[in-house]
C-alpha atoms as a printed R data frame, in Angstrom:
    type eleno elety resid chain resno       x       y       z
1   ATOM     1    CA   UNK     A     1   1.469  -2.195  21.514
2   ATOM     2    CA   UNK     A     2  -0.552  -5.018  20.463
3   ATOM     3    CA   UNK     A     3   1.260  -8.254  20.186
4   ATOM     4    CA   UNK     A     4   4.189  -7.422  17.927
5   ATOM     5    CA   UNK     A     5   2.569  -4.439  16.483
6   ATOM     6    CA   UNK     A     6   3.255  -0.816  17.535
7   ATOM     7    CA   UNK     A     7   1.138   2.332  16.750
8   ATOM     8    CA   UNK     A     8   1.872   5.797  16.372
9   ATOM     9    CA   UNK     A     9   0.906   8.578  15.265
10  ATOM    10    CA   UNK     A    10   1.883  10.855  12.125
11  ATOM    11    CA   UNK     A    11   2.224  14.566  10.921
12  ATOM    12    CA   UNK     A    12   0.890  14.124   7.367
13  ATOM    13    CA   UNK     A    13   2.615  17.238   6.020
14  ATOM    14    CA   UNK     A    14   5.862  16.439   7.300
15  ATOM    15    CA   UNK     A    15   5.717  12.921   7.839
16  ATOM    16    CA   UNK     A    16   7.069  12.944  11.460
17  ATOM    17    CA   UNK     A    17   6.787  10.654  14.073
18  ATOM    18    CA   UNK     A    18   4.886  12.321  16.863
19  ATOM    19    CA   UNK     A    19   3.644   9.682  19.375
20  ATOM    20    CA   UNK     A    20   3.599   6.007  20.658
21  ATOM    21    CA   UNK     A    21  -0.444   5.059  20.302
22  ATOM    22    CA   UNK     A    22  -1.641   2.882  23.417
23  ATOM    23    CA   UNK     A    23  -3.999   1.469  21.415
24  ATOM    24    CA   UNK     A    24  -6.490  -1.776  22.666
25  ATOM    25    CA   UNK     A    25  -8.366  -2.293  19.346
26  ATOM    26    CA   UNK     A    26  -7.373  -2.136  15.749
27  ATOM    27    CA   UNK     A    27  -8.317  -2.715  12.506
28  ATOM    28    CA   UNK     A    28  -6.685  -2.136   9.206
29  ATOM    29    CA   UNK     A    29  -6.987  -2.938   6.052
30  ATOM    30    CA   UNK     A    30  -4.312  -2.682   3.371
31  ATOM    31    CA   UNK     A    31  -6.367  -2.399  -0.267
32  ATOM    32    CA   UNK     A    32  -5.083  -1.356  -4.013
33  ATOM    33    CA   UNK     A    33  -8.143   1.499  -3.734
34  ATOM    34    CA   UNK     A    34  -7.396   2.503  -0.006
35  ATOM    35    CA   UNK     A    35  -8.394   0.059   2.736
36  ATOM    36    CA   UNK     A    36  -9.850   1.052   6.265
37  ATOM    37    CA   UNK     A    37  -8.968   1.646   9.521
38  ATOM    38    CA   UNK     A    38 -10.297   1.375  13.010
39  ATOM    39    CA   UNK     A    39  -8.865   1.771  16.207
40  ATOM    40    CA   UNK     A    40  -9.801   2.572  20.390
41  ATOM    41    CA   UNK     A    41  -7.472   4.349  22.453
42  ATOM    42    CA   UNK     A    42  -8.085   4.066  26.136
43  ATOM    43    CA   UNK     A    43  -8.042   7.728  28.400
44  ATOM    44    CA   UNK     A    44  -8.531   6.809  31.284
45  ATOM    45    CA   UNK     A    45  -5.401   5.083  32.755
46  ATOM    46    CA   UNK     A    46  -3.257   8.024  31.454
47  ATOM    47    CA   UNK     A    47  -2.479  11.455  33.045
48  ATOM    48    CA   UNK     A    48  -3.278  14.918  31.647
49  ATOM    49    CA   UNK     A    49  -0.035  15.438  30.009
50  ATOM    50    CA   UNK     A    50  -0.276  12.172  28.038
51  ATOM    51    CA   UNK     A    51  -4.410  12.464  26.797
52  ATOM    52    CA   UNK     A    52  -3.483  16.005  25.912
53  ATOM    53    CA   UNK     A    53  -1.133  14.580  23.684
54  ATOM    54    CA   UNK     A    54  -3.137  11.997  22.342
55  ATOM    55    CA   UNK     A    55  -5.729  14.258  21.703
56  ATOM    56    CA   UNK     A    56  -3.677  16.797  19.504
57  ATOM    57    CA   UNK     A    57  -1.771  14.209  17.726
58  ATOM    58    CA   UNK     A    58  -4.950  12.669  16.013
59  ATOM    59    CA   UNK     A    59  -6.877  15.499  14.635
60  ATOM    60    CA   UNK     A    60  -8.636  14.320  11.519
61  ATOM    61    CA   UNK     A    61  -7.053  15.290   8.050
62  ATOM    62    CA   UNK     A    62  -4.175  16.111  10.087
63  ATOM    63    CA   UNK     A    63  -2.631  12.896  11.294
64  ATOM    64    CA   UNK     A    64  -2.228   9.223  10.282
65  ATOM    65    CA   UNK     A    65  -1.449   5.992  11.838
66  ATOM    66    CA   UNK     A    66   1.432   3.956  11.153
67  ATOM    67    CA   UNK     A    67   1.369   0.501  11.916
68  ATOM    68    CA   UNK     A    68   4.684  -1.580  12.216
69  ATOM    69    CA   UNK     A    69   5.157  -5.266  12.771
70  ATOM    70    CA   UNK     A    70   8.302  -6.346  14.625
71  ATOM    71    CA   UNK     A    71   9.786  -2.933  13.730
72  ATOM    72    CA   UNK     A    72   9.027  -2.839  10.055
73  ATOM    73    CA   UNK     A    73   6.007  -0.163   8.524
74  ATOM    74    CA   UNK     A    74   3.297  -2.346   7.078
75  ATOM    75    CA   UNK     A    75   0.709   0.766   6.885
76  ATOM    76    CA   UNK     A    76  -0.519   3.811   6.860
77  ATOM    77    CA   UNK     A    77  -3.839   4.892   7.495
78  ATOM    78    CA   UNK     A    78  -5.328   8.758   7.574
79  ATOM    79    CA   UNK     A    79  -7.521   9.740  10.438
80  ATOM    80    CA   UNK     A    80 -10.338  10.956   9.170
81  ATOM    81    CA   UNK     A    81 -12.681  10.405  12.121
82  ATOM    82    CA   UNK     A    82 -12.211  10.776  15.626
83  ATOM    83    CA   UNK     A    83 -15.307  10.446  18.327
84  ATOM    84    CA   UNK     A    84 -15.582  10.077  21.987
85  ATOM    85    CA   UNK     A    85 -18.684  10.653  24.579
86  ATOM    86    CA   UNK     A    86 -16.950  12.262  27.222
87  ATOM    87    CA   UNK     A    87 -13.616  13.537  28.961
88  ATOM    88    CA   UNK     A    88 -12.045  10.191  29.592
89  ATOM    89    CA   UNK     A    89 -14.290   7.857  27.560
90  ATOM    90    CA   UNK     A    90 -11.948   5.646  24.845
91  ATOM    91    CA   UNK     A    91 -11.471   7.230  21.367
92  ATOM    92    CA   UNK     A    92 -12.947   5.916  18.258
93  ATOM    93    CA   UNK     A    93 -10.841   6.913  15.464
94  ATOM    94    CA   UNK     A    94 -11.449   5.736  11.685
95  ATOM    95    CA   UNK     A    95  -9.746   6.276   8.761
96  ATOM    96    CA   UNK     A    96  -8.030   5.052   5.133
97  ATOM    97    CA   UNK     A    97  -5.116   4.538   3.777
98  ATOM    98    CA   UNK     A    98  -3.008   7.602   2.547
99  ATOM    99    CA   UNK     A    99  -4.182   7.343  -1.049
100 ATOM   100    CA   UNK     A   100  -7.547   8.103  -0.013
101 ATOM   101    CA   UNK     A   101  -6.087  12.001   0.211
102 ATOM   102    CA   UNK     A   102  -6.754  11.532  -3.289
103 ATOM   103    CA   UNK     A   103 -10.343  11.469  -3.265
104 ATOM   104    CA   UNK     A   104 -10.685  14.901  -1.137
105 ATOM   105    CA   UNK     A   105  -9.051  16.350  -4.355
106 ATOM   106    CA   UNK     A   106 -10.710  17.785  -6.684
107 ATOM   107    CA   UNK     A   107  -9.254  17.364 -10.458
108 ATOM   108    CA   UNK     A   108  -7.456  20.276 -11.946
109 ATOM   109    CA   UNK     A   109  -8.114  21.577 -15.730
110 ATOM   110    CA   UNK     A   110  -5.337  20.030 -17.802
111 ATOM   111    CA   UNK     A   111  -5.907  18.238 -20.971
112 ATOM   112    CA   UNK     A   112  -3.141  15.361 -22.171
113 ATOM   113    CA   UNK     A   113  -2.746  14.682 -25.742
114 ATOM   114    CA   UNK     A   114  -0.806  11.594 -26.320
115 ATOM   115    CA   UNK     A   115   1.059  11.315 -23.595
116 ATOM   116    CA   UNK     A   116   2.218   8.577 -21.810
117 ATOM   117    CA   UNK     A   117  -0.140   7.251 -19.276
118 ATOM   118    CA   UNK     A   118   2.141   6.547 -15.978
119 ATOM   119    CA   UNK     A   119   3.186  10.389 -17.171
120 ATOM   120    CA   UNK     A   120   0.023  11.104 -16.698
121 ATOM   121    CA   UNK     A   121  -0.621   9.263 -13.844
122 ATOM   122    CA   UNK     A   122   2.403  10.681 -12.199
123 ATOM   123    CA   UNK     A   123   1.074  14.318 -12.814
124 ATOM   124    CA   UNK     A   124  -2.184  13.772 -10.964
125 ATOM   125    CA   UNK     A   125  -0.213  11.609  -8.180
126 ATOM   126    CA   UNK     A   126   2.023  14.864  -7.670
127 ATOM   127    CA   UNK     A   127  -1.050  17.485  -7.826
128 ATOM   128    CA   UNK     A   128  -2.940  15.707  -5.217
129 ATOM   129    CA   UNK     A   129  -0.395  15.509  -2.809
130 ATOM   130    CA   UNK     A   130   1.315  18.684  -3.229
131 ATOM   131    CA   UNK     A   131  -0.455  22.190  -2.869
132 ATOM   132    CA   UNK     A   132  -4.238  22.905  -3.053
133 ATOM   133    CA   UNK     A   133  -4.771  26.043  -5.714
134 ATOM   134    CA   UNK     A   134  -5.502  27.843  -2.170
135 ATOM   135    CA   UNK     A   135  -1.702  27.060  -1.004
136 ATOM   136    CA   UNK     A   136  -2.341  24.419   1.310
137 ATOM   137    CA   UNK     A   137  -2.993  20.530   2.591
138 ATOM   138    CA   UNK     A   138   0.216  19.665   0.617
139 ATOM   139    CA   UNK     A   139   1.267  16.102   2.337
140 ATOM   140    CA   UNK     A   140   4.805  14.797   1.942
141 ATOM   141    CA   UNK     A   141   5.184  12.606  -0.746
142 ATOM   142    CA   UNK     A   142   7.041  11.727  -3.491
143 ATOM   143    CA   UNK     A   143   6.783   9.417  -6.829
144 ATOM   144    CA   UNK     A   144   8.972   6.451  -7.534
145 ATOM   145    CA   UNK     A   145  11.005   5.945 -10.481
146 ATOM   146    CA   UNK     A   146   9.384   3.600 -13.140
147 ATOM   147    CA   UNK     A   147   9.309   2.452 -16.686
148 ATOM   148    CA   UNK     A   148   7.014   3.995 -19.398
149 ATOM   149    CA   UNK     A   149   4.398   1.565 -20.609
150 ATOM   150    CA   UNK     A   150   4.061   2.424 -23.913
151 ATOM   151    CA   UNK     A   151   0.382   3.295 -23.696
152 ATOM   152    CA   UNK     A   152  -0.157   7.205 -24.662
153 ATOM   153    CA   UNK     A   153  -3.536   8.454 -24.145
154 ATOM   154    CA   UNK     A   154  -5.939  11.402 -24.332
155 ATOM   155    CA   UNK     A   155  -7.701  12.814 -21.293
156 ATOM   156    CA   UNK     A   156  -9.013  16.481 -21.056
157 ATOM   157    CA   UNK     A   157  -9.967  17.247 -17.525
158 ATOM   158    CA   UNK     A   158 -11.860  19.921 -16.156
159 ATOM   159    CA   UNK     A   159 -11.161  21.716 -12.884
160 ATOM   160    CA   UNK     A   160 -13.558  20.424 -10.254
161 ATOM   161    CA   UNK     A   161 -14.932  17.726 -12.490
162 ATOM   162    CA   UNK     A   162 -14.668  14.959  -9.840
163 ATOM   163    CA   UNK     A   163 -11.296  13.816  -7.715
164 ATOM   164    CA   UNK     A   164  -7.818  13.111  -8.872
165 ATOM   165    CA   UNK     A   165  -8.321   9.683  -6.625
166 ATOM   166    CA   UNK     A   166 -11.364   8.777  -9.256
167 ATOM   167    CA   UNK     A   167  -9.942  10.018 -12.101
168 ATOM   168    CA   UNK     A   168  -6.738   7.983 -11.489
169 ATOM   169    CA   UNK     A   169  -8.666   5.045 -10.778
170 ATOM   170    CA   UNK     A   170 -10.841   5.368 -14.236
171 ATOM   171    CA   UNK     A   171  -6.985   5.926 -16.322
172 ATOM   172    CA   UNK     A   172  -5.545   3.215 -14.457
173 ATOM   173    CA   UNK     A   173  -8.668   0.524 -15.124
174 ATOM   174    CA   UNK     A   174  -8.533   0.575 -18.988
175 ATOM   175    CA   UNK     A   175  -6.742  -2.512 -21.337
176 ATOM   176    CA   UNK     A   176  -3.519  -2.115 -21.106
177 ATOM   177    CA   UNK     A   177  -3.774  -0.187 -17.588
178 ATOM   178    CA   UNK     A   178  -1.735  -0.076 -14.479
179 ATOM   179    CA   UNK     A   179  -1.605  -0.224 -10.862
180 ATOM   180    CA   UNK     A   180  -0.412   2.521  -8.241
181 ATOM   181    CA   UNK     A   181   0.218   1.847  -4.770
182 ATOM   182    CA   UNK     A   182   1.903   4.123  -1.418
183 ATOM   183    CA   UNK     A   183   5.115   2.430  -0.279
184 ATOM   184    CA   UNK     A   184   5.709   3.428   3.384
185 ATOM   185    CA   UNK     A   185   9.105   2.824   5.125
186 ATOM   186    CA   UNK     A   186  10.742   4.125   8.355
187 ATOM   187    CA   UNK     A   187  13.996   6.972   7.215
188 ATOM   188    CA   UNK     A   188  15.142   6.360  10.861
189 ATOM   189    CA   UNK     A   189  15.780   9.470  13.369
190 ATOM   190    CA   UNK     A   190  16.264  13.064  11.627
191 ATOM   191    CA   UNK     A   191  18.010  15.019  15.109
192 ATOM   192    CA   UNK     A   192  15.441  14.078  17.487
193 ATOM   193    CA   UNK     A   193  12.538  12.328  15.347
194 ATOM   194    CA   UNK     A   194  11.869   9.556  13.653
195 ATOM   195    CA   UNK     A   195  10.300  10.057  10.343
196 ATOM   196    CA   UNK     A   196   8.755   8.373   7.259
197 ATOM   197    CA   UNK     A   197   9.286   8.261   3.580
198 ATOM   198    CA   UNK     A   198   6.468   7.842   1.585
199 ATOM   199    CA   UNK     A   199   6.533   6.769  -2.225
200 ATOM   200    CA   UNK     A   200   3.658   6.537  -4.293
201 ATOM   201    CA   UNK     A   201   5.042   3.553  -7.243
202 ATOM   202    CA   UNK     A   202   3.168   3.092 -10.631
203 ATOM   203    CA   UNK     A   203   3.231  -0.697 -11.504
204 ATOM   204    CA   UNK     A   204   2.125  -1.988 -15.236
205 ATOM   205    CA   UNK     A   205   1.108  -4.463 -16.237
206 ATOM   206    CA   UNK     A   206  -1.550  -4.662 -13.818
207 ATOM   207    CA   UNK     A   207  -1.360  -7.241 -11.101
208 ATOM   208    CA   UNK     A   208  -3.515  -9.919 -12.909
209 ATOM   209    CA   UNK     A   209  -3.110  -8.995 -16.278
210 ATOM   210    CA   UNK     A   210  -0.503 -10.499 -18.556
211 ATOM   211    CA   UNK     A   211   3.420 -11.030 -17.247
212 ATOM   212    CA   UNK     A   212   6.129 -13.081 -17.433
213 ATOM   213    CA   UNK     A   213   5.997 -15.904 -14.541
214 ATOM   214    CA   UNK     A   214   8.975 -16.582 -13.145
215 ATOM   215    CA   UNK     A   215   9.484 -20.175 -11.870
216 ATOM   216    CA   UNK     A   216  12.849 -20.405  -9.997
217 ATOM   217    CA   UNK     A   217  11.839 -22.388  -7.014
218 ATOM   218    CA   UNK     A   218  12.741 -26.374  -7.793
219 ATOM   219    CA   UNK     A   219   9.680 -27.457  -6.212
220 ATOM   220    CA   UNK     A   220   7.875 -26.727  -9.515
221 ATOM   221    CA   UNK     A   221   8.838 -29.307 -12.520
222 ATOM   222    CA   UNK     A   222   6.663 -27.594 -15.345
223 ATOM   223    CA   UNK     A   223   3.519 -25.161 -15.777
224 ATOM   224    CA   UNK     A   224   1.348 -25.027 -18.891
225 ATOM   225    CA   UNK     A   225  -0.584 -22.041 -20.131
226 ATOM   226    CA   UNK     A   226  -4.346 -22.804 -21.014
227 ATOM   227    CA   UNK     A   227  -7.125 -20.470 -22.354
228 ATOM   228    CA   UNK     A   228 -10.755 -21.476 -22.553
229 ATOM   229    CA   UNK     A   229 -12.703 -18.561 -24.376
230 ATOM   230    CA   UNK     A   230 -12.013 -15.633 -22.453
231 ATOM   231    CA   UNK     A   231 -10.406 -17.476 -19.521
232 ATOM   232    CA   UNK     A   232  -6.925 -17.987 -18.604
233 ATOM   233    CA   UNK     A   233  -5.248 -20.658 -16.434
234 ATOM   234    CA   UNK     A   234  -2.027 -21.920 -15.080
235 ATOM   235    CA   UNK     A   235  -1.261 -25.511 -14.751
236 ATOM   236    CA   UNK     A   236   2.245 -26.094 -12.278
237 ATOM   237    CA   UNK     A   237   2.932 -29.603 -11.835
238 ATOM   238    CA   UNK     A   238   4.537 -29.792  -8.573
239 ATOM   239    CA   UNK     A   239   7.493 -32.144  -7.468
240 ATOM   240    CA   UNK     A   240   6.803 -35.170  -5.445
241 ATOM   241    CA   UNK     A   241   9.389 -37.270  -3.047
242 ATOM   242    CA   UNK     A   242  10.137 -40.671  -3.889
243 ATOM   243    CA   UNK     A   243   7.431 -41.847  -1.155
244 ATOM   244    CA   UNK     A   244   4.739 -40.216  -3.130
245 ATOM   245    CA   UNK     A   245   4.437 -37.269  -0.330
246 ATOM   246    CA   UNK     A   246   4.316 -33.956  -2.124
247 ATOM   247    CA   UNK     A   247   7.211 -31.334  -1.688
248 ATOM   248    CA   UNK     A   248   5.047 -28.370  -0.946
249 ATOM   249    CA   UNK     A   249   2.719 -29.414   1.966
250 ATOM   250    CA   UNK     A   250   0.842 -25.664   1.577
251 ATOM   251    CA   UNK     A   251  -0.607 -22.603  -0.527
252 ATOM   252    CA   UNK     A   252  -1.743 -19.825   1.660
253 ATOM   253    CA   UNK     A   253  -3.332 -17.155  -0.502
254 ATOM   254    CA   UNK     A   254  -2.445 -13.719   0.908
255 ATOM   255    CA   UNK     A   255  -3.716 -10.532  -1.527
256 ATOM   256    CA   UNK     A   256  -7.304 -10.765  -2.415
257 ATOM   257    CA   UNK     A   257  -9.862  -8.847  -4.666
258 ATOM   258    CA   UNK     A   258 -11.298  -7.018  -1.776
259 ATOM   259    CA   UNK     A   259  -8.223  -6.758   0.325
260 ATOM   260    CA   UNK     A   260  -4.554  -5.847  -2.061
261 ATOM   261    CA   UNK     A   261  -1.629  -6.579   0.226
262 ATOM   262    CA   UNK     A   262   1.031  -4.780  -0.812
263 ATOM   263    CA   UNK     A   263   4.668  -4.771   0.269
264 ATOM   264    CA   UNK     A   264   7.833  -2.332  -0.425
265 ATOM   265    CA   UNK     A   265  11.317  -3.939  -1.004
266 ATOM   266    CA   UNK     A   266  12.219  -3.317   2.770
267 ATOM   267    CA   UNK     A   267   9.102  -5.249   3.772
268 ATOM   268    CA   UNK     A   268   9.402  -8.748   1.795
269 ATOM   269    CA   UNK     A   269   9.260 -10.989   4.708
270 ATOM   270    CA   UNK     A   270  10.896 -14.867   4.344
271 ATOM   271    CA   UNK     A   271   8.711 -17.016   5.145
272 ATOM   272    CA   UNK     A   272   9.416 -20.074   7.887
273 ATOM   273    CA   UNK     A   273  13.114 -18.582   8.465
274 ATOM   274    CA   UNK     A   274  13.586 -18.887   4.685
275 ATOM   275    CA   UNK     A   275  12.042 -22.713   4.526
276 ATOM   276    CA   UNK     A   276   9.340 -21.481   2.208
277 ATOM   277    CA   UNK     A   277   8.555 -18.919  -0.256
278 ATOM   278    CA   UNK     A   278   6.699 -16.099  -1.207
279 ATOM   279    CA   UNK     A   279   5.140 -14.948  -4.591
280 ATOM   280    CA   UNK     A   280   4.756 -11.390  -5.667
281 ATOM   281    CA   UNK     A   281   3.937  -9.204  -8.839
282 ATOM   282    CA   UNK     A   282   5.968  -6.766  -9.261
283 ATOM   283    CA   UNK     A   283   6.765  -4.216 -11.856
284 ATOM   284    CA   UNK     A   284   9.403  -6.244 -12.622
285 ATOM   285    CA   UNK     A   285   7.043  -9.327 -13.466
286 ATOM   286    CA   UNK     A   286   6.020 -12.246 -10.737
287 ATOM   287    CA   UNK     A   287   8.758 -13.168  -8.851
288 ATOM   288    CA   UNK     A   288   9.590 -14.737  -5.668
289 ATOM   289    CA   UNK     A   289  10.400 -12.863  -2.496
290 ATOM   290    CA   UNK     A   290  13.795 -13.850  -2.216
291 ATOM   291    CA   UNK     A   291  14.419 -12.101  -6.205
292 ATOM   292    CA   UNK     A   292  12.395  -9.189  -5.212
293 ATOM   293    CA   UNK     A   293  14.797  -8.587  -2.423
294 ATOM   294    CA   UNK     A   294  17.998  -9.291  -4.283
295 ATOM   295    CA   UNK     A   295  16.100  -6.747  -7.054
296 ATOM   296    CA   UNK     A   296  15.159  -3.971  -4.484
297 ATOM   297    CA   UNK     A   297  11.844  -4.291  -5.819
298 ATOM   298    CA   UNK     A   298   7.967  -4.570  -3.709
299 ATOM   299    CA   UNK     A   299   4.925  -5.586  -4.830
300 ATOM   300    CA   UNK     A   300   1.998  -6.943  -4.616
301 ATOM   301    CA   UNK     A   301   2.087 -10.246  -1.954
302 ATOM   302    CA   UNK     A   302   0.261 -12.767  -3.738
303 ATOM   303    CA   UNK     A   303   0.547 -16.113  -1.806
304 ATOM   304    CA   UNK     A   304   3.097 -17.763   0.411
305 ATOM   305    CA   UNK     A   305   4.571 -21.450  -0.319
306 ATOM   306    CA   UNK     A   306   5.856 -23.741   2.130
C-alpha cells in the first residue's frame, strides 16, 4: 500500500486476484494507446513463503497489476518486464496497460467489405484477446455494448501483416473515427477470490472531434461556437456574484494528449464531496460526472470544476 493505493497482482487469463503487492515505488500511466508502468517490490523484509509468491505471481505476459484508489480499480497494467540482481535484491517490474496485448498480435487474414467500422473494430478487439491460431494466450475479456456509427468501410488484411493493436489504431484514426478504451472494475469475491471484469468499450465520435456539449451546471450563463479556418473554439461565459468574484474559482485540466485518463461508470469520482464538477466525453456526448453516473456511462475525464 502506498498512501490510499493498493497493488496486486493478476492472472491475465482468468482475471483473478492472486496477491496483495508490497510495493515502495510506482508509476503508471493511464493513456488512450496504452500507458506505462513501473514499479519496485522490496524482498528482503519478507520470508520465503511470501517472495516465492511474489515471484510466481509476476511472471511477464502472465500477470498484470491492478491499481485501486480507496478501493476502486483505476488500472491495469501488463507485466511485461521483470529484473532483479540477486536473491533478495528489490524487483524492477515494467509494463503497459492491457491493450498493449494487442500489439503482440499479429493481424489475421480477413477482408471487410462495407461493414460497419466499430463491427469491425469489435472483430479485431475479440481476435486479439481470445485464442492465438496455436490455441493459446487467450486473456479474459469481453466487448461492451455500443451504438453503430454509421461509417462502413473496406479493409482487407493479411495474416501476419502487422498487429491487431496497429491496425486498430490506423481504423480508429481516420475522419469520422473512434476511440476504444479497457474498462476495469472489481466483480467482488467468486468462492474464495476476488476477481476482475474487464470490458474493452468503442466510443465515437472521437474524444475531440465533434459532439453535442452539454451545459447543465448553472455556473455557465452562455457558450458560443467560433471557427477560424480550420480551428475550432468554445467561448463559456461564466457566472459572476454580485461582488464581482467569479463563481468558479478553478479549471484543473485532467486527460491530456500524451496521457488519456479514462474512467468506467463505477469510477466517476465527485469532486470536493460533490461541491464541484467534473467533465467527461462520453459515448453519450460531453457530460458532467454527476449525468454520467445517473447514465451508467464512463469516459474520458476531461477536467474538473470547482
Amino acid at each position: 500500500m502506498i498512501g490510499d493505493w493498493t497493488f496486486y497482482t493478476c492472472e491475465l487469463i482468468s482475471g483473478d486476484l492472486v496477491i496483495d503487492l508490497p510495493l515502495v515505488e510506482f508509476s503508471g500511466e493511464v493513456a488512450l494507446t496504452g500507458g506505462s508502468m513501473s514499479a519496485t517490490v522490496p524482498l528482503q523484509h519478507l520470508d520465503s513463503p511470501a517472495r516465492q509468491a511474489i515471484l510466481e505471481s509476476t511472471i511477464p505476459g502472465r500477470y498484470s497489476i491492478v491499481a485501486k484508489y480507496q478501493g476502486i480499480v483505476r488500472g491495469e497494467w501488463i507485466i511485461w518486464q521483470r529484473d532483479r540482481s540477486n536473491d533478495l535484491a528489490p524487483i524492477d517490474l515494467a509494463g503497459a496497460e492491457v491493450i498493449s496485448f494487442l500489439e503482440r498480435r499479429v493481424v489475421p487474414g480477413k477482408t471487410y467489405t462495407q461493414i460497419e467500422q466499430l463491427d469491425i473494430a469489435a472483430d479485431l478487439i475479440a481476435k486479439g484477446f481470445g485464442p492465438s491460431p496455436l490455441g493459446n494466450g487467450s486473456i479474459q475479456m469481453s466487448v461492451g455494448a455500443y451504438t453503430a456509427s454509421g461509417q462502413k468501410r473496406d479493409r482487407t488484411y493479411t495474416l501476419g501483416d502487422g498487429t491487431i493493436g496497429g491496425r486498430l489504431k490506423e481504423l480508429g484514426a481516420v475522419q469520422n473515427g473512434f476511440d476504444y478504451y479497457i474498462e476495469t472494475v472489481e466483480t467482488g469475491n467468486v468462492g474464495t477470490t476476488a476477481s476482475i471484469q474487464r470490458t474493452a468499450r468503442l466510443a465515437y465520435p472521437r474524444a475531440g472531434n465533434d459532439q453535442d456539449l452539454v451545459l447543465e451546471d448553472r455556473n455557465v450563463i452562455d457558450f458560443k461556437l467560433t471557427e477560424d479556418g480550420s480551428q475550432k473554439s468554445i467561448r463559456i461565459y461564466l457566472k459572476y456574484t454580485p461582488g464581482n468574484m467569479p463563481v468558479i474559482s478553478r479549471i484543473e485540466r485532467v486527460s491530456r494528449p500524451g496521457c488519456r485518463v479514462y474512467v468506467g461508470s463505477k469510477g466517476v469520482q465527485r469532486v470536493l464531496g460533490g461541491l464541484g464538477i467534473n467533465i467527461l466525453t462520453t459515448p453519450r456526448g460531453v457530460m458532467t460526472g454527476h449525468s454520467a453516473r445517473k447514465e451508467g456511462v464512463g469516459g474520458e475525464v476531461l477536467c474538473h470544476v470547482w
